[in-house]
RODO-2510 file (C-alpha; in nm, 4 decimals, decimal comma):
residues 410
     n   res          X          Y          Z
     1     x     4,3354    -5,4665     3,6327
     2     x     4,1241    -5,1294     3,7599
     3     x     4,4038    -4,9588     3,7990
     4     x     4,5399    -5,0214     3,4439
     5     x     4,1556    -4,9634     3,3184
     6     x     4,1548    -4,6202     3,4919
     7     x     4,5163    -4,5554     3,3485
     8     x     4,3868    -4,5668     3,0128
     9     x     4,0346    -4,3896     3,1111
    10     x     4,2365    -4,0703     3,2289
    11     x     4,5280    -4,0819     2,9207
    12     x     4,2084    -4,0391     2,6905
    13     x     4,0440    -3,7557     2,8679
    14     x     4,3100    -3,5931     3,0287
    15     x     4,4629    -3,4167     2,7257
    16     x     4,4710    -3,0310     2,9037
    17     x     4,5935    -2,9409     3,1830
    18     x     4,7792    -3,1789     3,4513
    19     x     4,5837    -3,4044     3,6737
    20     x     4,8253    -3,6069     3,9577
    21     x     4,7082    -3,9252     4,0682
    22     x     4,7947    -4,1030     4,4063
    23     x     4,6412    -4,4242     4,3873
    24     x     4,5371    -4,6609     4,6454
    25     x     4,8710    -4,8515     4,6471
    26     x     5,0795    -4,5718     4,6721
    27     x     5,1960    -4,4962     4,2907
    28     x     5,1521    -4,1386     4,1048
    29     x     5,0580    -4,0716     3,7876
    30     x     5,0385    -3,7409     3,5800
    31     x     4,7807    -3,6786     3,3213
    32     x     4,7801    -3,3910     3,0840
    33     x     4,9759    -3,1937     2,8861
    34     x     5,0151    -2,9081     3,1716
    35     x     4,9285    -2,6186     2,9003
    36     x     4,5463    -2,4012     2,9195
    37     x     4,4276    -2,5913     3,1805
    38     x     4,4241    -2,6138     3,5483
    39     x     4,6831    -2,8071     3,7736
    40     x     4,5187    -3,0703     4,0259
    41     x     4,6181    -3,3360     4,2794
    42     x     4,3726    -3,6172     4,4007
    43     x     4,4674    -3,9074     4,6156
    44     x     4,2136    -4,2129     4,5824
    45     x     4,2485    -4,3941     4,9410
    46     x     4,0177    -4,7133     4,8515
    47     x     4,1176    -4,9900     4,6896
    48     x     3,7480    -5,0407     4,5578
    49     x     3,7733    -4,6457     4,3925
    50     x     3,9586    -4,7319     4,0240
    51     x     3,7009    -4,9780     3,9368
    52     x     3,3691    -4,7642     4,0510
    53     x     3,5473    -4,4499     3,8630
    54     x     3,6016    -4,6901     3,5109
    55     x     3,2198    -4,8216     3,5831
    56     x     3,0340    -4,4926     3,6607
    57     x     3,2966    -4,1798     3,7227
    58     x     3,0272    -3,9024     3,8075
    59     x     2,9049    -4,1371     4,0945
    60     x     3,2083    -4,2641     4,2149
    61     x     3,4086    -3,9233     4,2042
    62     x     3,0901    -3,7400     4,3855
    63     x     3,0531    -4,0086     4,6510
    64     x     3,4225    -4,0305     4,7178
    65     x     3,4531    -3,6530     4,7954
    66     x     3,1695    -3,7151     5,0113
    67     x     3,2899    -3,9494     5,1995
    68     x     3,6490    -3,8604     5,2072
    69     x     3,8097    -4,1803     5,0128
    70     x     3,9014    -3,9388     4,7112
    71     x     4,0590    -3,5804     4,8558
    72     x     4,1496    -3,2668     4,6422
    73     x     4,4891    -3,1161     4,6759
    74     x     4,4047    -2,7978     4,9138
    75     x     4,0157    -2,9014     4,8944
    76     x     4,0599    -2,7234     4,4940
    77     x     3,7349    -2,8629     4,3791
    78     x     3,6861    -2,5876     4,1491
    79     x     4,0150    -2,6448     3,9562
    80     x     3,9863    -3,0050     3,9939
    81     x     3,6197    -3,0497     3,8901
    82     x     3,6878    -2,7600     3,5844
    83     x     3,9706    -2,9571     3,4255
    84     x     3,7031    -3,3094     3,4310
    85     x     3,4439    -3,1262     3,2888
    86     x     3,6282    -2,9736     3,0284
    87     x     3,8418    -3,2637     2,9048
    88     x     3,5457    -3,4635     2,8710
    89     x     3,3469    -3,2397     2,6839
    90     x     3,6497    -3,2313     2,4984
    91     x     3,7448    -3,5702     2,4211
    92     x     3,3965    -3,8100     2,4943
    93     x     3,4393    -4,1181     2,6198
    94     x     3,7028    -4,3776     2,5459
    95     x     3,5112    -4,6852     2,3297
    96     x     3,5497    -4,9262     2,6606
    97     x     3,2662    -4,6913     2,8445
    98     x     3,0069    -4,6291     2,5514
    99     x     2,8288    -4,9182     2,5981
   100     x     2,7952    -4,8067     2,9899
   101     x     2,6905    -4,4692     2,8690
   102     x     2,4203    -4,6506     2,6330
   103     x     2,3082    -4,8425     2,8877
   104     x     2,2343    -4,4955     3,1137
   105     x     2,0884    -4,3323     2,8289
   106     x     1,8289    -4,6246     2,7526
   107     x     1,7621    -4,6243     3,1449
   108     x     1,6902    -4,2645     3,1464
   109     x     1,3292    -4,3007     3,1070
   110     x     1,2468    -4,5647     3,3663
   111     x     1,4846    -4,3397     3,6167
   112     x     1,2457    -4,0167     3,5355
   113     x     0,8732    -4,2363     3,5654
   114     x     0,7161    -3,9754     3,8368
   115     x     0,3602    -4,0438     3,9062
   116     x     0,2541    -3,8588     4,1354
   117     x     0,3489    -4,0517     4,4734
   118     x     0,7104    -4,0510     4,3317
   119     x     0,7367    -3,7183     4,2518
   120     x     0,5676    -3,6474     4,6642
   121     x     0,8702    -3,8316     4,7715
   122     x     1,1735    -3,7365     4,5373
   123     x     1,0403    -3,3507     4,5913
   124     x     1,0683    -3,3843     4,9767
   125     x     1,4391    -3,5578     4,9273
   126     x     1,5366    -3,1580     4,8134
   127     x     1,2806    -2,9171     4,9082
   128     x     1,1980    -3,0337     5,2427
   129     x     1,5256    -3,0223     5,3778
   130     x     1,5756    -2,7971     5,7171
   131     x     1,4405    -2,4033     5,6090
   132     x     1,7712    -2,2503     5,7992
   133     x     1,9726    -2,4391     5,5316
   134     x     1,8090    -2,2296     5,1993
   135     x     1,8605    -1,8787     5,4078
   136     x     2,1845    -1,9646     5,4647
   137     x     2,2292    -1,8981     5,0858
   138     x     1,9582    -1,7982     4,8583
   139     x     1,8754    -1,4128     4,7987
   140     x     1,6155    -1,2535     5,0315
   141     x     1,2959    -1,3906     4,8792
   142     x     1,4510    -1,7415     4,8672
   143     x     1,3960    -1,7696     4,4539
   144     x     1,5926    -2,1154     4,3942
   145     x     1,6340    -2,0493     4,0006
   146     x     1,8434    -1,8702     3,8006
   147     x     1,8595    -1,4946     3,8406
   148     x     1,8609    -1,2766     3,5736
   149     x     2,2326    -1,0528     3,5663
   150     x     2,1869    -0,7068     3,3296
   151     x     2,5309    -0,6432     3,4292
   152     x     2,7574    -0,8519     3,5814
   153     x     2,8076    -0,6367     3,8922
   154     x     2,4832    -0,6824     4,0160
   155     x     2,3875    -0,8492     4,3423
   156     x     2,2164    -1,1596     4,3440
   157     x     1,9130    -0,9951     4,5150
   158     x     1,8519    -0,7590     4,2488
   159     x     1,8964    -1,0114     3,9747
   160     x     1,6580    -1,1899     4,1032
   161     x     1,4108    -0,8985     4,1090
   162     x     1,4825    -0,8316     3,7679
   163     x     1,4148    -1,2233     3,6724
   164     x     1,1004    -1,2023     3,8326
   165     x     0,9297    -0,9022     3,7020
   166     x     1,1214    -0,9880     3,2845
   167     x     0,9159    -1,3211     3,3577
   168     x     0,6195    -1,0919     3,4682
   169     x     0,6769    -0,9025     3,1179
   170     x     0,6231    -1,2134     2,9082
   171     x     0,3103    -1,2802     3,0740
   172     x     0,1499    -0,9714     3,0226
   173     x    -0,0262    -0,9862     3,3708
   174     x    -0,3021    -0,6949     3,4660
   175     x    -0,5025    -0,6315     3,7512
   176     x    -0,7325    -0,9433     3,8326
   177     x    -0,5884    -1,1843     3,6007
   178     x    -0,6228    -1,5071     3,7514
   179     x    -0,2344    -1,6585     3,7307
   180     x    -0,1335    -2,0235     3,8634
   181     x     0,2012    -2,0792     3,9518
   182     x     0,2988    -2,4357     3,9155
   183     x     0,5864    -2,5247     4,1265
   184     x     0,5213    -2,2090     4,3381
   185     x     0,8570    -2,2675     4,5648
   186     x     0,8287    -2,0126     4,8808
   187     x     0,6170    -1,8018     4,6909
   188     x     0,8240    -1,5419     4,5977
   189     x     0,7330    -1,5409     4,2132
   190     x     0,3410    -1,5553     4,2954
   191     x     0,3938    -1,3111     4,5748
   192     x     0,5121    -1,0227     4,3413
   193     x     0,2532    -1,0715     4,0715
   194     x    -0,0220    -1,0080     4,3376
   195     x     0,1628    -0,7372     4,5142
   196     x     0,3044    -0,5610     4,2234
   197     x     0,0118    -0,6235     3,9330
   198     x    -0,2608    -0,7130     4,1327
   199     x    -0,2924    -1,0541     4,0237
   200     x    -0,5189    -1,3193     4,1866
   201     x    -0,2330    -1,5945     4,2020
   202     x    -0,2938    -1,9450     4,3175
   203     x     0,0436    -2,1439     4,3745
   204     x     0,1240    -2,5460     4,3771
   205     x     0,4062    -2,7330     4,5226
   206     x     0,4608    -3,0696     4,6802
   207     x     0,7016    -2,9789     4,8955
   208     x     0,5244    -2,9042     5,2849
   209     x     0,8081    -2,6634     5,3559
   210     x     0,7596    -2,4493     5,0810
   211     x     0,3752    -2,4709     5,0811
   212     x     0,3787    -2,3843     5,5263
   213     x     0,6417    -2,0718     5,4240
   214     x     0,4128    -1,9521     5,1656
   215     x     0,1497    -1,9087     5,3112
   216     x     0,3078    -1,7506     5,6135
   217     x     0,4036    -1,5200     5,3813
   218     x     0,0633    -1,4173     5,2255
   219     x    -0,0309    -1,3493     5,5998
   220     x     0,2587    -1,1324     5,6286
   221     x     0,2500    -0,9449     5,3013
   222     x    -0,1414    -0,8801     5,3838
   223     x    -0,2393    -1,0766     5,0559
   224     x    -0,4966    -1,3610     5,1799
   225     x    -0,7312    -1,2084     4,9166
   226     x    -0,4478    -1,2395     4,6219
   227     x    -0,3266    -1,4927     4,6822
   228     x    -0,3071    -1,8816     4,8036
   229     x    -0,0802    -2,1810     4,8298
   230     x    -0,1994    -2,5002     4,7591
   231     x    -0,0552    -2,8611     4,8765
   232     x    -0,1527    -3,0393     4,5140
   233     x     0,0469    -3,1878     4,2084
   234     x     0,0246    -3,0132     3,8770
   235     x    -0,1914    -3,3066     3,7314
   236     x    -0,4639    -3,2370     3,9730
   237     x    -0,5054    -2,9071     3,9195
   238     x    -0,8591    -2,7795     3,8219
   239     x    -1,0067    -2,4774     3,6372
   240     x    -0,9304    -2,2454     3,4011
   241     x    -0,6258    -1,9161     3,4318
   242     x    -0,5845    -1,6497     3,2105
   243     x    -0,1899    -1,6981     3,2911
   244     x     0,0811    -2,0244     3,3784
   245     x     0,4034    -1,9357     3,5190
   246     x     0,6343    -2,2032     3,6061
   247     x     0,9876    -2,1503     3,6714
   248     x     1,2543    -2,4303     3,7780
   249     x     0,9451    -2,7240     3,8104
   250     x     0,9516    -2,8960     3,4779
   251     x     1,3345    -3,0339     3,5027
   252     x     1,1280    -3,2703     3,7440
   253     x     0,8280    -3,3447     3,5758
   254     x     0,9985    -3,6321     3,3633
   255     x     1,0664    -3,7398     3,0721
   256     x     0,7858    -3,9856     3,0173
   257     x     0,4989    -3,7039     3,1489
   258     x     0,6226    -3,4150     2,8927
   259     x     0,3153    -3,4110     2,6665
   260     x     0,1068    -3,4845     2,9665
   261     x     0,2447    -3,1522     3,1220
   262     x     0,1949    -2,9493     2,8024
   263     x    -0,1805    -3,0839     2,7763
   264     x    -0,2748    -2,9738     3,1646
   265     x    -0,1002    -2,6554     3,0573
   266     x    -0,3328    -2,6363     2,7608
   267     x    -0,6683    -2,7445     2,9164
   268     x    -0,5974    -2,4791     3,2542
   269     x    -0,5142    -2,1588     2,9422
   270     x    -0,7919    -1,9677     2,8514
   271     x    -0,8468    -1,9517     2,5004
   272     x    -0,6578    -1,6189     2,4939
   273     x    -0,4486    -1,7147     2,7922
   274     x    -0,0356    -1,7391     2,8275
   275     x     0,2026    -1,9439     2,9785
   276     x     0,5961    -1,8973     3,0578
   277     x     0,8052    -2,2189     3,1303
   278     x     1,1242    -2,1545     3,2867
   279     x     1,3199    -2,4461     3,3020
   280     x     1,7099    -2,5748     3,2806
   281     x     1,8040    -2,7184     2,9536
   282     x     2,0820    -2,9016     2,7389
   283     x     2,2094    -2,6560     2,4102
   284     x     2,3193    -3,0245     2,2789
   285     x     2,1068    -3,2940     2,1897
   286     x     1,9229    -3,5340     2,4740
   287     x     2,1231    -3,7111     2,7114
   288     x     2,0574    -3,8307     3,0840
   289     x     2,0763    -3,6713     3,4856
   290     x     2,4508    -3,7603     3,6076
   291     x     2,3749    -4,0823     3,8376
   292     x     2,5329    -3,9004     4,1199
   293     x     2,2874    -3,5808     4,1173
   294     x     1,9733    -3,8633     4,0474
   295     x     2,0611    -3,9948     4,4029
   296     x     2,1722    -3,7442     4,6289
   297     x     2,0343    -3,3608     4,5021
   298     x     1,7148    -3,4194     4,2668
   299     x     1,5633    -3,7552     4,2663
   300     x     1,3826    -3,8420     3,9163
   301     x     1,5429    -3,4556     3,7572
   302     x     1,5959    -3,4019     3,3935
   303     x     1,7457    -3,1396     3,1955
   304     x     1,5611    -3,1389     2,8726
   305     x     1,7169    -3,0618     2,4898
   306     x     1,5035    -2,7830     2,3175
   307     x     1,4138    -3,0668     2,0767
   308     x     1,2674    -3,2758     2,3608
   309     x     1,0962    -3,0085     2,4826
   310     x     0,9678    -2,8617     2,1814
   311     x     0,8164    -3,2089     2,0547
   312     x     0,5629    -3,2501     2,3750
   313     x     0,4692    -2,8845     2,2987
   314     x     0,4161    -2,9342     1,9255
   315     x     0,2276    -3,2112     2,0134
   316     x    -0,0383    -2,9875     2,2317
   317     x    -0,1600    -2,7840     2,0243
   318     x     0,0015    -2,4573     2,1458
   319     x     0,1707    -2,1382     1,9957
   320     x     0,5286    -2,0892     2,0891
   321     x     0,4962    -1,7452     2,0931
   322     x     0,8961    -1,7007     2,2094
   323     x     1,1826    -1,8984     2,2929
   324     x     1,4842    -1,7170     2,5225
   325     x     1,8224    -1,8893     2,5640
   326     x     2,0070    -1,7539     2,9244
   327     x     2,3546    -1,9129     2,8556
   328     x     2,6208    -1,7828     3,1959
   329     x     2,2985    -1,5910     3,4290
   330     x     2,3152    -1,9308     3,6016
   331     x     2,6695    -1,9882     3,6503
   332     x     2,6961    -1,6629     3,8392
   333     x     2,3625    -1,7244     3,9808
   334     x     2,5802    -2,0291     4,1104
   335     x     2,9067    -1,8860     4,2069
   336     x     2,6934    -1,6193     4,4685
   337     x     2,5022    -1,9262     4,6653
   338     x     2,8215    -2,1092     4,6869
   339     x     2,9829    -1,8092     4,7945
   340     x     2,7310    -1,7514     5,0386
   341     x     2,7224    -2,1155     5,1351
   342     x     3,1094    -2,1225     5,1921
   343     x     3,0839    -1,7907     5,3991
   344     x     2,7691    -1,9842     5,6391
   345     x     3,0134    -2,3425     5,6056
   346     x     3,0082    -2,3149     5,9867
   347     x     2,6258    -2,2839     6,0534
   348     x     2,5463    -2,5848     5,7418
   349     x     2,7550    -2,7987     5,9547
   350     x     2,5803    -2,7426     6,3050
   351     x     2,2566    -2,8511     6,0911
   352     x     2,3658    -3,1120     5,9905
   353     x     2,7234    -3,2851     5,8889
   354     x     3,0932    -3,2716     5,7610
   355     x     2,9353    -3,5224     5,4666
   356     x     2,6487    -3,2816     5,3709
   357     x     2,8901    -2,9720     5,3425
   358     x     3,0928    -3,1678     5,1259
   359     x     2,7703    -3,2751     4,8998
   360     x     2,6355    -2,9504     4,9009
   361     x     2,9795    -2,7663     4,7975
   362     x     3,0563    -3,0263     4,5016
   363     x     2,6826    -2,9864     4,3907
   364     x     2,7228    -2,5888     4,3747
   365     x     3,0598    -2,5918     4,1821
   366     x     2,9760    -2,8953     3,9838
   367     x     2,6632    -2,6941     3,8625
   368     x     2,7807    -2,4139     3,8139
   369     x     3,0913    -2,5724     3,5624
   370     x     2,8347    -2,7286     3,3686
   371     x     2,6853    -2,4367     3,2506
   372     x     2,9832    -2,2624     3,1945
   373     x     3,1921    -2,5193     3,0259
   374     x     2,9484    -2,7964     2,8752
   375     x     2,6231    -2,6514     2,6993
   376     x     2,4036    -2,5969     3,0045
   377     x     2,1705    -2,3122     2,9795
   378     x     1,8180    -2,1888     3,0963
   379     x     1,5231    -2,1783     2,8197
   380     x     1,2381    -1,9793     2,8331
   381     x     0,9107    -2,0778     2,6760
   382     x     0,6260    -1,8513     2,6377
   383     x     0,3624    -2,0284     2,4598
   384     x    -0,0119    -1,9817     2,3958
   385     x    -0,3546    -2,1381     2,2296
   386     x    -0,3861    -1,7689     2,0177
   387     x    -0,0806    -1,7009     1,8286
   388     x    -0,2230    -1,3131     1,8913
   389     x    -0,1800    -1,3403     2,2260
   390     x     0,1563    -1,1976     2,2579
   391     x     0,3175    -0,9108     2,0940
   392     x     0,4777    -0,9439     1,7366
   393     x     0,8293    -0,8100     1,8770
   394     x     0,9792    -0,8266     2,2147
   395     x     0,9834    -0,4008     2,2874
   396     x     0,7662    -0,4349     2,5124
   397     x     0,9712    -0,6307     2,7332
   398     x     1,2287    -0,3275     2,7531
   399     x     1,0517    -0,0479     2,8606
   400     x     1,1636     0,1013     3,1459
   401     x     1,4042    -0,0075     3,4503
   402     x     1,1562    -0,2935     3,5595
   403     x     1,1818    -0,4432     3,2132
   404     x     0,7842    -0,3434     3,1375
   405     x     0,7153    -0,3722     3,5251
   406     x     0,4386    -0,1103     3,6468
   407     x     0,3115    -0,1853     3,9817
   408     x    -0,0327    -0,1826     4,0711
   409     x    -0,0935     0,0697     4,3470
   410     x    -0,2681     0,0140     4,6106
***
């Protein structure tokens, strides 16, 4: 019966490309039309596979790489996971699943609830993981969000330079502004606005890693009197800033705690003040977090639409000053920590498993394939209480090679 169910699941999507099939029992079957697309082999090796891939295929296909009951034809989880993604986004689902997919949409909400306790928890699932792990392939300055790529030769260090002083051009900073950085990571971002334009930065995370690195690193850079890291959750945040930065936090604040986010975002702005949200986004209408990446990478994540977004910061009272659309700067973001990941393969394993490399690798490539071939991209939201608060055109963002970056000397 599963068998015959996924049959029919794979003639729908597959229509591109050739996908082989071993299944469990032994028989082969070819998907695809073997034209434009790539040309994969899988071999399912539990009998239990065809039904969990009809029921839920993100989870079943992620876990069975994982684990080793579903292998790739020379480990070609690029080609393999490039001709999925693109046949579905193709095709849709066959009618037999859309009540499933229904079912996950309606659930979405109740899977992103994070009060604060839950977001402590789902934050240490990722962040806290062993340190070693992140230098084995982020940039320098371990910034864990998309870089920014002027040309597509650049290295991944540099591009994330340039992402973090263009951010530091939308906010306008000058010497003494007080800035809060809300999901501060290792502190690079809040780092280079008190370095560079002599802000007085106070950062927030929930992760202990990041918040025991970043402050190592104020020591370091000399900065105590700059800036600080703080141990606290967005919602508990006091005071008043004359600038918000937040890059790669809100795709985990939730669905359910959007307009609660904009309104702390609000109440901490001065009346002239300005905020930049950098967060991952959909370029299609709402949908929900792959099952898969809910359980084993990010824990209570979201991906908003503009529209979702846009509708908790309507609802707040705030001037969206500008919106920016990065469409491929985080696919090749992507591309250079799985690179880097696959070049350190030996060292992730000593840390921890076989199983993990194999998680981490299909999150990398699967990520990076979504933005390039189904509507992922990275918005940018600068917003504001005083629609004067920002520049009427964005020239001011290209001035110079720093994109409007003049450091503060010391």
């Amino acid at each position: 019966m599963w068998t015959k169910a996924l049959d029919k699941l794979l003639t729908h999507l597959i229509r591109r490309g050739r996908l082989s099939v071993t299944f469990p029992d032994g028989s082969i079957y070819s998907y695809g039309d073997g034209l434009g697309g790539a040309d994969v082999a899988i071999a399912l090796h539990d009998a239990a596979l065809p039904r969990k891939i009809v029921l839920s295929p993100d989870m079943a296909v992620g876990e069975g790489y994982m684990d080793g009951r579903l292998t790739v034809e020379n480990d070609d989880v690029y080609g393999f996971l490039s001709l999925a993604i693109s046949n579905i986004a193709a095709q849709g689902q066959p009618w037999f699943r859309r009540p499933l997919e229904v079912a996950k949409f309606l659930m979405r909400r109740m899977d992103q609830f994070n009060p604060v306790t839950r977001s402590r928890v789902n934050v240490a699932h990722h962040y806290d993981l062993s340190g070693e792990l992140y230098d084995l392939f982020l940039d320098r300055d371990r910034q864990y969000s998309c870089a920014y790529f002027r040309s597509p030769d650049m290295t991944l260090e540099a591009a994330q330079e340039v992402k973090k002083h263009h951010i530091a051009g939308k906010l306008l900073i000058e010497p003494g502004m007080r800035v809060l950085d809300v999901g501060c990571g290792w502190g690079g971002m809040g780092l280079t606005l008190a370095s560079d334009y002599g802000a007085q930065v106070t950062g927030i995370t929930l992760s202990r890693e990041q918040h025991a690195m970043a402050n190592k690193r104020v020591e370091a850079a000399g900065l105590s009197g700059r800036a600080k890291f703080e141990l606290m959750d967005y919602r508990h945040v006091t005071g008043q800033f004359d600038r918000i930065v937040s890059v790669g936090m809100f795709e985990h604040v939730g669905l359910p705690h959007y307009s609660a986010y904009f309104d702390r975002l609000h109440r901490l702005l001065t009346p002239t003040g300005v905020a930049l949200v950098h967060t991952i986004g959909r370029a299609g209408p709402p949908g929900a977090t792959s099952p898969w990446v809910t359980k084993y990478i990010f824990p209570g994540g979201y991906c908003p639409s503009m529209s979702e977004a846009m509708t908790a910061i309507e609802r707040n009272n705030m001037v969206t000053a500008d919106v920016e659309v990065w469409r491929l700067h985080y696919a090749q973001t992507l591309r250079h920590w799985h690179d880097r990941f696959m070049a350190n393969i030996d060292k992730v394993r000593a840390l921890y498993d076989d199983r993990f490399c194999r998680m981490w690798r299909y999150y990398l490539i699967a990520s990076e394939l979504t933005f390039r071939l189904n509507n992922q991209v990275v918005f940018q939201f600068q917003l504001s209480p005083d629609q004067e608060a920002v520049p009427l055109t964005r020239d001011y963002l290209y001035q110079g090679p720093g994109f409007g970056h003049q450091q503060v000397a010391e």
